[in-house]
PANU-409773 format. One record per atom (N, C-alpha, C, O, CB): residue in one letter; x, y, z; atom name. Coordinates in steps of 0.02 Angstrom, whole numbers. Glycine has a CB too. Example, Ala and Ser with C-alpha at 12.3 -4.5 7.8 and 13.67 -1.06 7.14 Angstrom:
type,c1,c2,c3,atom
A,660,-284,390,N
A,615,-225,390,CA
A,660,-165,390,C
A,712,-166,423,O
A,565,-224,452,CB
S,642,-112,354,N
S,684,-53,357,CA
S,645,2,394,C
S,670,57,402,O
S,704,-30,286,CB
end
This chain:
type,c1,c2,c3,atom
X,2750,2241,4158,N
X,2760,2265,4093,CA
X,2789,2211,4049,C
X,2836,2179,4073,O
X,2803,2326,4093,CB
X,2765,2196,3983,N
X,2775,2159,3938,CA
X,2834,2181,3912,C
X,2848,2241,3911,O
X,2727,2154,3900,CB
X,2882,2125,3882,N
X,2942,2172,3840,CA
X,2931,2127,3782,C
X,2930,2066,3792,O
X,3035,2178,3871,CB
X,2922,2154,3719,N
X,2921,2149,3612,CA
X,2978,2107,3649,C
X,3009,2113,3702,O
X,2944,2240,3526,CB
X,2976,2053,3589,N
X,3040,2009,3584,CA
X,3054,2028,3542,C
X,3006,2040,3506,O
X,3046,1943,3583,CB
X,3115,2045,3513,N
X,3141,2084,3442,CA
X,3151,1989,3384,C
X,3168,1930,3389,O
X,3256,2148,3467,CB
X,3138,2015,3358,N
X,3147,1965,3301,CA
X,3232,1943,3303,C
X,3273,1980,3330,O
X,3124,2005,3220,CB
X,3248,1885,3276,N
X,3301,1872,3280,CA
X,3331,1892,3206,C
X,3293,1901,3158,O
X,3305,1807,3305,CB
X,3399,1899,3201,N
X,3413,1930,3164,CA
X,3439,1881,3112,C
X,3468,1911,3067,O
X,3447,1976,3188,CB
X,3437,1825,3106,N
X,3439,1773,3039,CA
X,3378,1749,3041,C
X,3380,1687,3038,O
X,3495,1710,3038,CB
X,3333,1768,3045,N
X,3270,1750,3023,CA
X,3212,1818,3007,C
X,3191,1857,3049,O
X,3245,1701,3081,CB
X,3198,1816,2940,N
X,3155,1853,2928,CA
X,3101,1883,2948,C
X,3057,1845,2967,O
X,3148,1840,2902,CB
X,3091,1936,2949,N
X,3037,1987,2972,CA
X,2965,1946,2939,C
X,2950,1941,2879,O
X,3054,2078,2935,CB
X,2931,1923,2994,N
X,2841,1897,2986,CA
X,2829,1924,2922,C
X,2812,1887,2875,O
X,2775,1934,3049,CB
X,2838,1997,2915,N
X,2801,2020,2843,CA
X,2819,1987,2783,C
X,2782,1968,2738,O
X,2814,2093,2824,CB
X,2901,1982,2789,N
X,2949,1953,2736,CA
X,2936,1889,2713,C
X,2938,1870,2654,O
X,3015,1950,2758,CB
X,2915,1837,2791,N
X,2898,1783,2763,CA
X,2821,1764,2736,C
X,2811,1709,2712,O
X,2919,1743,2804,CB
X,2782,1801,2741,N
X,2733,1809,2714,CA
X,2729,1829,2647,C
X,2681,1815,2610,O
X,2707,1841,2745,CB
X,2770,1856,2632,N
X,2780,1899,2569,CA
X,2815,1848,2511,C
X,2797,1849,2452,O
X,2833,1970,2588,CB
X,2869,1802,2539,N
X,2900,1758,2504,CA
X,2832,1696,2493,C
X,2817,1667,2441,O
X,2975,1734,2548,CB
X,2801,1692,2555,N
X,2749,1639,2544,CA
X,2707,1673,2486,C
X,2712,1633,2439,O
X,2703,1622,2616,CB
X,2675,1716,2470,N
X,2640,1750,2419,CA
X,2679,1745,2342,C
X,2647,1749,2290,O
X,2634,1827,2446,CB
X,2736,1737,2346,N
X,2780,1739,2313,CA
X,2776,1677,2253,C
X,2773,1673,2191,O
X,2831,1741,2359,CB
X,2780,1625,2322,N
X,2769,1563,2298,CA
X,2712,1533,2281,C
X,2714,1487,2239,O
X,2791,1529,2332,CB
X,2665,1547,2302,N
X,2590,1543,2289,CA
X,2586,1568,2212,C
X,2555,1531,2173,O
X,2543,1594,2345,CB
X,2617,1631,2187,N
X,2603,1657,2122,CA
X,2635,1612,2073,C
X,2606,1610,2018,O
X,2628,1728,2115,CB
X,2685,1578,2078,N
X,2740,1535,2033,CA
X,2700,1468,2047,C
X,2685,1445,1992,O
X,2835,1535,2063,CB
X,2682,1436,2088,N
X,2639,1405,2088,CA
X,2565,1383,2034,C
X,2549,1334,2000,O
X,2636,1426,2133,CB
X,2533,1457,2053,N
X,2479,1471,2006,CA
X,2486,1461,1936,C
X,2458,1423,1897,O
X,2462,1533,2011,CB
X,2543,1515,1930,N
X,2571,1522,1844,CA
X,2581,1433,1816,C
X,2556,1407,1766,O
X,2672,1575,1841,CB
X,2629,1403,1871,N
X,2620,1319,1847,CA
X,2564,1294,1849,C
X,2551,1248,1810,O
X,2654,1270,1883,CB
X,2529,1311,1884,N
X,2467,1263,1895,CA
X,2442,1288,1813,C
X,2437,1242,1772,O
X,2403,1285,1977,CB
X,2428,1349,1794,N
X,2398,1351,1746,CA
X,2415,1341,1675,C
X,2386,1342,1621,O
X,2378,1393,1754,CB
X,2476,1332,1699,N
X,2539,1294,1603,CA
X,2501,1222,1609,C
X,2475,1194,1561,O
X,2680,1274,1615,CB
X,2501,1194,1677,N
X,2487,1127,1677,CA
X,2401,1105,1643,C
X,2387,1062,1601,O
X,2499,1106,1760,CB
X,2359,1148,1674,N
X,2290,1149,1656,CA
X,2298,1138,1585,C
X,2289,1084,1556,O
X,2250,1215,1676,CB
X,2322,1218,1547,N
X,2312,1236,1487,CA
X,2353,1149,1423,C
X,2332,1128,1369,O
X,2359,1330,1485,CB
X,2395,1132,1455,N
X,2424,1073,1421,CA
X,2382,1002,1432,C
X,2376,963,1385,O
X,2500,1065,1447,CB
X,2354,988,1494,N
X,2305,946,1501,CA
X,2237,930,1450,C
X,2214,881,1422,O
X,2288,966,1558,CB
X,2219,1010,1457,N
X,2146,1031,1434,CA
X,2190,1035,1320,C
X,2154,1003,1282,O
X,2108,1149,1497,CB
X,2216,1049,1305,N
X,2254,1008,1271,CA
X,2252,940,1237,C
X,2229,923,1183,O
X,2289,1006,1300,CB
X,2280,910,1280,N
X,2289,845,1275,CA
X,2210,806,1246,C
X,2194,764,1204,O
X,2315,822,1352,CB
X,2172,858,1306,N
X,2093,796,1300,CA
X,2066,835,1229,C
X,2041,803,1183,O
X,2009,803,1389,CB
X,2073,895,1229,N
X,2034,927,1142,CA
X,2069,886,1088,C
X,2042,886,1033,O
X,2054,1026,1116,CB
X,2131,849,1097,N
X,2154,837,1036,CA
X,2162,744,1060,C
X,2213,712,1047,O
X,2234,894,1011,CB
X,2105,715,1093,N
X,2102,666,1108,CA
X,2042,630,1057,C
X,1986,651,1071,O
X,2098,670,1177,CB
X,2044,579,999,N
X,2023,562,967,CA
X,1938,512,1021,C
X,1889,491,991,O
X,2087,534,923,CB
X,1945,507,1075,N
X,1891,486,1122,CA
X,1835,522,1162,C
X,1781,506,1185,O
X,1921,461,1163,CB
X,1883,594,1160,N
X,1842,641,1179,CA
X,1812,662,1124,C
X,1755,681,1136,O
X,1871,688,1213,CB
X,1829,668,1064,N
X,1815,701,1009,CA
X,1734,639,988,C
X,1683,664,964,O
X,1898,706,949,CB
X,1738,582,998,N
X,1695,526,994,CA
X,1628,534,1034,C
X,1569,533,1016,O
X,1731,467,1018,CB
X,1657,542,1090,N
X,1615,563,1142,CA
X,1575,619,1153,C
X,1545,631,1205,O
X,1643,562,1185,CB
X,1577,661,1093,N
X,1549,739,1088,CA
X,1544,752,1004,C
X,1570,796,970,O
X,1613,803,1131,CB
X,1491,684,981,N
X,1489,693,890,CA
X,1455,754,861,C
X,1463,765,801,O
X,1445,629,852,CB
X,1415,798,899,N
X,1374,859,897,CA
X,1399,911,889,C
X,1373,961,865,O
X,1342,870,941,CB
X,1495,900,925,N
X,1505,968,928,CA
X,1576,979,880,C
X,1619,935,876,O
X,1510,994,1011,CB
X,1581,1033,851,N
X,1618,1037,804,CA
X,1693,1075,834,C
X,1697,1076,895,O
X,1577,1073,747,CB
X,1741,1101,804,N
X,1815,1103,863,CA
X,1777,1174,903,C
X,1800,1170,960,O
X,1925,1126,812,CB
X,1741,1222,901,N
X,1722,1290,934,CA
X,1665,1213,992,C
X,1669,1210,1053,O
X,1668,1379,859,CB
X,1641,1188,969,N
X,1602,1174,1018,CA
X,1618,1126,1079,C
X,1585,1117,1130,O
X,1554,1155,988,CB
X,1680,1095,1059,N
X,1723,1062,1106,CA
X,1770,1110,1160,C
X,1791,1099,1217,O
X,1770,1018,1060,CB
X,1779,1181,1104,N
X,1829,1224,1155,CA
X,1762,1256,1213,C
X,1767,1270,1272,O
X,1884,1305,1102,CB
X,1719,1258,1180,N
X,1658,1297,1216,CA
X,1661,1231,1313,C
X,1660,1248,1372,O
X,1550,1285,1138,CB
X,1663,1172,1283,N
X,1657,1133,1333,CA
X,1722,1120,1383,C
X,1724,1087,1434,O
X,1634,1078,1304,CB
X,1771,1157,1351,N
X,1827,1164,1419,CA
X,1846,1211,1418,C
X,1906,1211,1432,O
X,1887,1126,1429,CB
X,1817,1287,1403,N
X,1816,1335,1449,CA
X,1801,1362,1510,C
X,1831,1413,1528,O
X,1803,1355,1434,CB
X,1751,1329,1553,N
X,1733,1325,1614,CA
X,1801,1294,1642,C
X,1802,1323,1696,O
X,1664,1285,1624,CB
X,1851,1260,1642,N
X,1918,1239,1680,CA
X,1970,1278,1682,C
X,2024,1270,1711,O
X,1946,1183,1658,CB
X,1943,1340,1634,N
X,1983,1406,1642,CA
X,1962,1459,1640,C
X,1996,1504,1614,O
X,2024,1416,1607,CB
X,1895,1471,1668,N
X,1871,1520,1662,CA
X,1894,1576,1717,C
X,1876,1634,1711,O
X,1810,1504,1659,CB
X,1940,1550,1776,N
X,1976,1589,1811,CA
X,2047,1644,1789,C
X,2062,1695,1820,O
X,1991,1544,1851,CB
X,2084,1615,1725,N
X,2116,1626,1700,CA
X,2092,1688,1637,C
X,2127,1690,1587,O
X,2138,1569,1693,CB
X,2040,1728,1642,N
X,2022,1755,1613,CA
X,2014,1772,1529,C
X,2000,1820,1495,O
X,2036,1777,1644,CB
X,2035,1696,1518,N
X,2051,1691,1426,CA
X,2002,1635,1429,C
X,1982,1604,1478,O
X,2146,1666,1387,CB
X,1984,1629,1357,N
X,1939,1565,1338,CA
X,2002,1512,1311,C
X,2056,1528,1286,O
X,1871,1584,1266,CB
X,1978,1450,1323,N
X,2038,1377,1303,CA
X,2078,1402,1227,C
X,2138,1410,1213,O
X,1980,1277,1282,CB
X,2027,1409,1195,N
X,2056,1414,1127,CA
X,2136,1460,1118,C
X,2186,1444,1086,O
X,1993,1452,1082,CB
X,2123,1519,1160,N
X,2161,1580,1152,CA
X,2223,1565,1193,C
X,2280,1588,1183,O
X,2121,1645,1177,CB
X,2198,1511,1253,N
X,2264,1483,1305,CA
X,2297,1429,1265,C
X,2357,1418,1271,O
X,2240,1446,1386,CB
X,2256,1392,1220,N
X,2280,1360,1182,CA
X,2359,1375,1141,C
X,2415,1350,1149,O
X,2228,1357,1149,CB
X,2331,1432,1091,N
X,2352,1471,1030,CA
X,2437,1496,1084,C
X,2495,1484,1067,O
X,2275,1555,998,CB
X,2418,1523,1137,N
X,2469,1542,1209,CA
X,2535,1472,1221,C
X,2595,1475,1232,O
X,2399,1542,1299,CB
X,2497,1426,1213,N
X,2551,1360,1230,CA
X,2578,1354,1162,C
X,2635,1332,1158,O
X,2514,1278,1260,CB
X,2551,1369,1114,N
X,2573,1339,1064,CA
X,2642,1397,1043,C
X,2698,1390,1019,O
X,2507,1327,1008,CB
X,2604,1450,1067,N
X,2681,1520,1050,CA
X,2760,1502,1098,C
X,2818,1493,1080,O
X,2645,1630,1095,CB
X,2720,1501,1180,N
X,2759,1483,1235,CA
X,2752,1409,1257,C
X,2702,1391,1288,O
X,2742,1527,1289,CB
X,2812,1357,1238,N
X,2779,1278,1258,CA
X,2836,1274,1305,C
X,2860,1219,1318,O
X,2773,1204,1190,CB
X,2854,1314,1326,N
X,2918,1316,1388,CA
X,2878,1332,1457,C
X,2846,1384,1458,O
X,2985,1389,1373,CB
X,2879,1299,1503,N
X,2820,1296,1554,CA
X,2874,1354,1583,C
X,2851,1411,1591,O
X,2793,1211,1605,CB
X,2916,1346,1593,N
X,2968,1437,1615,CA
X,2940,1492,1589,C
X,2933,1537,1630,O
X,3054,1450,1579,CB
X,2919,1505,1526,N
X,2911,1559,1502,CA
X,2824,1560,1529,C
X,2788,1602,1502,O
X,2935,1563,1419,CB
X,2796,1520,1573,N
X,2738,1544,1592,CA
X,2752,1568,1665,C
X,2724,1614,1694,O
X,2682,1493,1583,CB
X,2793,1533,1684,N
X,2808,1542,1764,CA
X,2862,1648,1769,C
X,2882,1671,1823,O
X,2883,1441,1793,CB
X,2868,1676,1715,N
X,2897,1733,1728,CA
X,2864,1808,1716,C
X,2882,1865,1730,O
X,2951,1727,1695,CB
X,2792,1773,1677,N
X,2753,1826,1673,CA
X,2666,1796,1683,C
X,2644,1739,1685,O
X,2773,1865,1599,CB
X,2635,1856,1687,N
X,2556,1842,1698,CA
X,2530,1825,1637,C
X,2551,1851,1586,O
X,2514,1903,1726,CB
X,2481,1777,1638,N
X,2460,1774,1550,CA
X,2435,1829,1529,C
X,2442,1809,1471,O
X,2404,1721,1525,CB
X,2406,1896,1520,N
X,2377,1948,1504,CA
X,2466,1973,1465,C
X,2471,2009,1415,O
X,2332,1995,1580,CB
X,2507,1951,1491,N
X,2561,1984,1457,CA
X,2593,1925,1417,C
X,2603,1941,1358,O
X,2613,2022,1509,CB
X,2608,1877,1429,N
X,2592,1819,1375,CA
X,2563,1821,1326,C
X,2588,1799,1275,O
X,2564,1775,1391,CB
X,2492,1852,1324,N
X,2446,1881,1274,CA
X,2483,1935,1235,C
X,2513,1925,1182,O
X,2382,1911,1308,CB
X,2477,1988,1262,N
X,2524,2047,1249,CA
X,2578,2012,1188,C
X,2577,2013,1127,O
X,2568,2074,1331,CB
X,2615,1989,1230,N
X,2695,1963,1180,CA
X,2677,1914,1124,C
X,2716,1902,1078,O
X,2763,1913,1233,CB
X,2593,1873,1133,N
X,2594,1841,1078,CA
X,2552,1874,1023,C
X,2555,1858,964,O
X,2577,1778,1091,CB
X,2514,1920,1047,N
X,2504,1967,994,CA
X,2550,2015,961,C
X,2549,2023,900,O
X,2460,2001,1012,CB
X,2588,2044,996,N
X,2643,2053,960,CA
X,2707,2018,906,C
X,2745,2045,865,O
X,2660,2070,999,CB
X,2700,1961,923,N
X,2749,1906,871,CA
X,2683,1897,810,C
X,2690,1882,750,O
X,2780,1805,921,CB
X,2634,1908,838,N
X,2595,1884,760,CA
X,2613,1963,705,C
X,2639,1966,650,O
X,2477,1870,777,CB
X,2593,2004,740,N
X,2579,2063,708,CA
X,2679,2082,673,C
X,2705,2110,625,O
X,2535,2128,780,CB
X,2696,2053,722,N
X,2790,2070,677,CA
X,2805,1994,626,C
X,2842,1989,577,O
X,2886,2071,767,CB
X,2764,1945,653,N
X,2756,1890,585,CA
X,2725,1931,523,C
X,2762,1940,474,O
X,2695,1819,603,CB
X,2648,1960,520,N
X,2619,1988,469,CA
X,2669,2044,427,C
X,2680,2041,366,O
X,2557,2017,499,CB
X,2694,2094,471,N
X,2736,2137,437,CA
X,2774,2100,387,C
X,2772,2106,326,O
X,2780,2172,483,CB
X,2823,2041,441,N
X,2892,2022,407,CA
X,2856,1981,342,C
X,2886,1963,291,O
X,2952,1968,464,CB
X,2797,1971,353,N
X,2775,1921,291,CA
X,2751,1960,230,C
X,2760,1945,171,O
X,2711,1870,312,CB
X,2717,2015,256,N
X,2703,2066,200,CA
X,2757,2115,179,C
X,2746,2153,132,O
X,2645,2109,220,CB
X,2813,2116,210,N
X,2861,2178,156,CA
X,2912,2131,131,C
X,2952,2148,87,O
X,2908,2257,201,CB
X,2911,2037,172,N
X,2938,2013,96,CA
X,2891,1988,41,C
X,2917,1961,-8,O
X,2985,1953,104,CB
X,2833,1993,43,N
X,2801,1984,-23,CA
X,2790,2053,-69,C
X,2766,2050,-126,O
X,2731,1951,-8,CB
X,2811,2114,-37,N
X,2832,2172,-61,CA
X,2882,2194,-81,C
X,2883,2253,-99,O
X,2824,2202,-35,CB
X,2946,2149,-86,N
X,2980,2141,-132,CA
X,3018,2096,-178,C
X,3062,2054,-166,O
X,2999,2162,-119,CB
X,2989,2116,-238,N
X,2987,2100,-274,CA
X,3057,2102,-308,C
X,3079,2159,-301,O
X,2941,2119,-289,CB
X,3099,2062,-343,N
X,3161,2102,-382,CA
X,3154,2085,-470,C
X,3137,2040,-509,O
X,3249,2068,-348,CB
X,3182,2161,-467,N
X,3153,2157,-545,CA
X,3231,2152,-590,C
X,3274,2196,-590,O
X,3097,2244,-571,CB
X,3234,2101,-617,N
X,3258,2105,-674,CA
X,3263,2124,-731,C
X,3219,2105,-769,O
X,3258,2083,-681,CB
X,3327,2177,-763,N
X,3291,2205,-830,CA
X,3359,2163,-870,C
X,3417,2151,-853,O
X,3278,2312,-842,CB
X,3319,2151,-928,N
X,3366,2113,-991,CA
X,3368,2158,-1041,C
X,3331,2206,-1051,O
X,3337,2042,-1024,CB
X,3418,2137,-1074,N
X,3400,2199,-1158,CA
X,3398,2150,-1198,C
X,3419,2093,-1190,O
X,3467,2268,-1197,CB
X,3363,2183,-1256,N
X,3321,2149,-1302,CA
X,3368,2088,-1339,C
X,3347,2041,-1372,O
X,3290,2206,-1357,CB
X,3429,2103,-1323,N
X,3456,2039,-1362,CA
X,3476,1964,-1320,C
X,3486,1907,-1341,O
X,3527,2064,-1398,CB
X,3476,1991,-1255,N
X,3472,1944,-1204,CA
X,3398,1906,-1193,C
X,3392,1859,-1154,O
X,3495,1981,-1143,CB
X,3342,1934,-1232,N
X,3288,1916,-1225,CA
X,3285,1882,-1282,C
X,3260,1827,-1271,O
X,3245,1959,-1212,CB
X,3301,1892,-1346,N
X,3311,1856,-1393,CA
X,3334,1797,-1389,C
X,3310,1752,-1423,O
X,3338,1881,-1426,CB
X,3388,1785,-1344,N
X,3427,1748,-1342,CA
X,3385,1689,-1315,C
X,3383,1632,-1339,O
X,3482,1772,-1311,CB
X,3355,1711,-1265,N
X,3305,1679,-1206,CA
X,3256,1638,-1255,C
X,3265,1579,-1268,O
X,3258,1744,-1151,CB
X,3201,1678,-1280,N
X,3181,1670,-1335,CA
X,3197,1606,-1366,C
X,3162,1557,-1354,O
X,3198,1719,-1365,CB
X,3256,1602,-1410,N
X,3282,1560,-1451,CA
X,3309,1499,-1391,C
X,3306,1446,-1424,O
X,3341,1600,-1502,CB
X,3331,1483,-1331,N
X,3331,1451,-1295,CA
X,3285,1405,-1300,C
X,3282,1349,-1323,O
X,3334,1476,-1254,CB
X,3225,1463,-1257,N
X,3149,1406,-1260,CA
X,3133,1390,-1319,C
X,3102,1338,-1308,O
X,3076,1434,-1234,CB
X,3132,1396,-1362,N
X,3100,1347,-1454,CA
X,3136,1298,-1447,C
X,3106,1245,-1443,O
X,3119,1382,-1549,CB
X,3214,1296,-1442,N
X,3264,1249,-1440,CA
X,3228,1187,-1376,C
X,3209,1131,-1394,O
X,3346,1293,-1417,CB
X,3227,1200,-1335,N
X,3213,1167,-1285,CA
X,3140,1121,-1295,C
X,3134,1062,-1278,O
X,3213,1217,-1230,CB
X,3090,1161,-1324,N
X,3013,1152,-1326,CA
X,3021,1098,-1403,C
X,2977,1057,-1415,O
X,2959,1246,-1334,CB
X,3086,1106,-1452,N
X,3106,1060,-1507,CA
X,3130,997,-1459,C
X,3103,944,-1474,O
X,3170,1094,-1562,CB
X,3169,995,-1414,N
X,3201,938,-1385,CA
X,3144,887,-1344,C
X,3149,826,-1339,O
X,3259,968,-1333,CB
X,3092,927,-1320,N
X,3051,923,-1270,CA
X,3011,848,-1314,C
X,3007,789,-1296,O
X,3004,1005,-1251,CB
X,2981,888,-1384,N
X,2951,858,-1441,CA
X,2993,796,-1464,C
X,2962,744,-1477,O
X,2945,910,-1496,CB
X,3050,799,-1470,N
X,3070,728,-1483,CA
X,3071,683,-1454,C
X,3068,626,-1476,O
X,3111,719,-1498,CB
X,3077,704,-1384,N
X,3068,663,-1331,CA
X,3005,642,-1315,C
X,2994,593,-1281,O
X,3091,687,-1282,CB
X,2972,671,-1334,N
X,2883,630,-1327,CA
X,2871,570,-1359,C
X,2840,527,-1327,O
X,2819,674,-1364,CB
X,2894,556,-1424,N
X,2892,504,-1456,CA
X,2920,435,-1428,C
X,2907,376,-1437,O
X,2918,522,-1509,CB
X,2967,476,-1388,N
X,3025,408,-1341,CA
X,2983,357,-1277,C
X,2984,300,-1253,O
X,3102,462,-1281,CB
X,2947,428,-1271,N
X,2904,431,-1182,CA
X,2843,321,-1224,C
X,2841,264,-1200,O
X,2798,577,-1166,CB
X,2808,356,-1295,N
X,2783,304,-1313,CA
X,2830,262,-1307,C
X,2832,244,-1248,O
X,2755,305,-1368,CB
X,2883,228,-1346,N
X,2914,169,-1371,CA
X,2932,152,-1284,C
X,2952,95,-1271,O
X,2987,181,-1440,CB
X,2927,193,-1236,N
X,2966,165,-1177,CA
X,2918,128,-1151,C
X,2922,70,-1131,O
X,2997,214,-1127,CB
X,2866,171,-1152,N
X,2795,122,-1107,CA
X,2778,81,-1137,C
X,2733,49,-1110,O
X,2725,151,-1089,CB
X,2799,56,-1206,N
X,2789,-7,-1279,CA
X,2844,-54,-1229,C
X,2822,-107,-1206,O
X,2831,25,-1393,CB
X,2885,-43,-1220,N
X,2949,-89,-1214,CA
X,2924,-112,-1125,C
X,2930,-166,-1098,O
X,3045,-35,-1228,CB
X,2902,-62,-1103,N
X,2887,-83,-1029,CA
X,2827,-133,-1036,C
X,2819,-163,-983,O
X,2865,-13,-977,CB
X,2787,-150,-1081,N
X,2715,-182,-1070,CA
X,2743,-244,-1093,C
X,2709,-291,-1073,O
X,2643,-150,-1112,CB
X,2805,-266,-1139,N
X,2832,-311,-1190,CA
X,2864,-339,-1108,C
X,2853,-394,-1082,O
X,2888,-278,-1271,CB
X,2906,-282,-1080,N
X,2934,-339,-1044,CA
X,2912,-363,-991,C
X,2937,-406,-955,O
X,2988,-333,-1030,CB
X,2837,-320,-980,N
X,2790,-370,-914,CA
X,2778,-423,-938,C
X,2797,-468,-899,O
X,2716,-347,-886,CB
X,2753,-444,-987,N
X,2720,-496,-1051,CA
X,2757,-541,-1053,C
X,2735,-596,-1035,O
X,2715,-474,-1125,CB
X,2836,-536,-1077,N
X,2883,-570,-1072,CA
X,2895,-614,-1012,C
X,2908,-674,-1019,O
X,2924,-533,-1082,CB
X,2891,-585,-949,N
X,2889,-614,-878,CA
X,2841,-647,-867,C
X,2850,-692,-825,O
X,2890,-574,-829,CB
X,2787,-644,-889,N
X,2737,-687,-894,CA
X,2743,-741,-899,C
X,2736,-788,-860,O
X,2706,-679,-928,CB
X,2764,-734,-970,N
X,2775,-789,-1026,CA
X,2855,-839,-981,C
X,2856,-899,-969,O
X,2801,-735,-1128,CB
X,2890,-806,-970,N
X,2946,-840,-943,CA
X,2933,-886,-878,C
X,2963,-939,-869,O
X,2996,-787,-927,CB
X,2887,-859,-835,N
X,2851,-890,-793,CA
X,2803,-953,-803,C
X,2801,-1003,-767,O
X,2822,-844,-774,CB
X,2769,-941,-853,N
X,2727,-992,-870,CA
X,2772,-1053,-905,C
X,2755,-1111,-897,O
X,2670,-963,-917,CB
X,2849,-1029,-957,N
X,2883,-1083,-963,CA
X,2903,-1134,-900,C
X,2906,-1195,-891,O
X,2934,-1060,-993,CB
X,2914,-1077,-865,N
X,2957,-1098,-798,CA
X,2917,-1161,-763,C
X,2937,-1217,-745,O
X,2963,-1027,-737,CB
X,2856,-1135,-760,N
X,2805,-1198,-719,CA
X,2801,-1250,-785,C
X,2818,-1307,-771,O
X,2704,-1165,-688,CB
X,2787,-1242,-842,N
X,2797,-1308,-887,CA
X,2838,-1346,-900,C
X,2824,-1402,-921,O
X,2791,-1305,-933,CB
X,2911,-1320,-889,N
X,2960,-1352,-884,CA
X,2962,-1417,-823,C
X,2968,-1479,-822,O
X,3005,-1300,-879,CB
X,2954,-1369,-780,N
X,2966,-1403,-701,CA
X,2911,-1470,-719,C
X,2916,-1530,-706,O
X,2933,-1338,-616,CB
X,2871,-1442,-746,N
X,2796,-1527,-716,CA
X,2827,-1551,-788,C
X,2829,-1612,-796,O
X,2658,-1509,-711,CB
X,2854,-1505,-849,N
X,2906,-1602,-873,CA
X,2960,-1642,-845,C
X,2982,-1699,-854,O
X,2948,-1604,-939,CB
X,2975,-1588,-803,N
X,3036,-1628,-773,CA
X,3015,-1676,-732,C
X,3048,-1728,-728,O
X,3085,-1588,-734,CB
X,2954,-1665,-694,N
X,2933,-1701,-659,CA
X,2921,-1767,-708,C
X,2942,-1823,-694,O
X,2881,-1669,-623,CB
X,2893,-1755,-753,N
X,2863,-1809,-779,CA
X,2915,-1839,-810,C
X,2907,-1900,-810,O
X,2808,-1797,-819,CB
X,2969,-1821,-839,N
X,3031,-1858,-850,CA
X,3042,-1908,-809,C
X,3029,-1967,-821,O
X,3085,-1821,-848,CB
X,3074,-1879,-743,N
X,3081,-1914,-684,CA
X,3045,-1962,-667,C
X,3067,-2012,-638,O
X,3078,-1882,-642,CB
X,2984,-1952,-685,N
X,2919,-2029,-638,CA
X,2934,-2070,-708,C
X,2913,-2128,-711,O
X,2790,-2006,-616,CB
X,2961,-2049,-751,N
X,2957,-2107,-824,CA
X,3044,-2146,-822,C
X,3070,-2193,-852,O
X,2942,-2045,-927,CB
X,3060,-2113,-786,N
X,3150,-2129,-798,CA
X,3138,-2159,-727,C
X,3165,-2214,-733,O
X,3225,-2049,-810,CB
X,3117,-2156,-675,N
X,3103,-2197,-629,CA
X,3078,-2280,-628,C
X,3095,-2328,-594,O
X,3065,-2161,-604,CB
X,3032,-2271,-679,N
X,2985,-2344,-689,CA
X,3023,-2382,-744,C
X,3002,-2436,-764,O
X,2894,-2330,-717,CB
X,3081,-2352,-769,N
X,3105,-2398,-850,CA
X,3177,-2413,-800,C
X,3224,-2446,-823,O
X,3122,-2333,-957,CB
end
């Protein structure tokens, strides 16, 4: 008669370690596929690959690295849009992408809300009519100041063209001077 060897008791039950091995296999996966999705990445937004495929426009480049994830049951584009929500290779390793999905459709749809009920309010200001008056008489005042100052805007760009001109001119002394000096010099040399 055979006698079961009982398992030892600091070492885990066969099932257990099987189960931890499965375990690890899944965290594994989940990395393997942050890693893919950032790779496949890298080459769509690679100015050589993009060279190398002049026919196809950005849908027709994603069309060509969907087959490297077609196990992952999303097309590139959408795993893409996924890295770009979650770029924490952790936050792929704690859930399945189908729920990744999930949570990033949900941040869009609470983006849209939060974006549409603040463009839904609006705050309204009410003035009374003499505060509007006032306003009123502000802007003429201002739109009078505005007007005098136009005339300035000319004489400034007058004075700016005078004193490119001027530099010119100061320049061109500058070199005439110098070749008299020169020529001073070769004459005060020979006497």
């Amino acid at each position: 008669m055979k006698s079961k060897s009982k398992p030892q008791k600091n070492s885990p039950q066969p099932w257990k370690q099987k189960l931890l091995a499965v375990m690890e296999l899944k965290r594994q996966a989940a990395q393997n596929a942050y890693q893919r999705v950032q790779l496949l990445c890298a080459i769509y937004d690679d100015p050589d690959f993009r060279a190398d495929h002049p026919d196809l426009d950005d849908h027709g480049l994603a069309e060509r690295l969907n087959p490297y994830v077609d196990d992952l049951q999303f097309p590139f584009l959408s795993l893409r849009a996924l890295l770009e929500e979650f770029p924490e290779e952790g936050q792929w390793g704690t859930q399945i992408i189908s729920q990744l999905w999930e949570d990033y459709q949900q941040n869009r749809e609470d983006a849209r809300k939060k974006t549409s009920e603040e463009q839904g309010k609006r705050t309204r200001r009410v003035v009374t009519q003499a505060q509007y008056r006032e306003l009123e008489d502000e802007n003429r005042r201002l739109k009078v100041q505005i007007r005098q100052l136009h005339p300035l805007e000319g004489e400034v760009d007058t004075l700016r063209k005078e004193l490119r001109e001027a530099r010119v001119r100061i320049s061109e002394l500058e070199e005439e001077n110098a070749q008299l000096r020169k020529q001073l010099d070769s004459q005060l040399q020979t006497v």
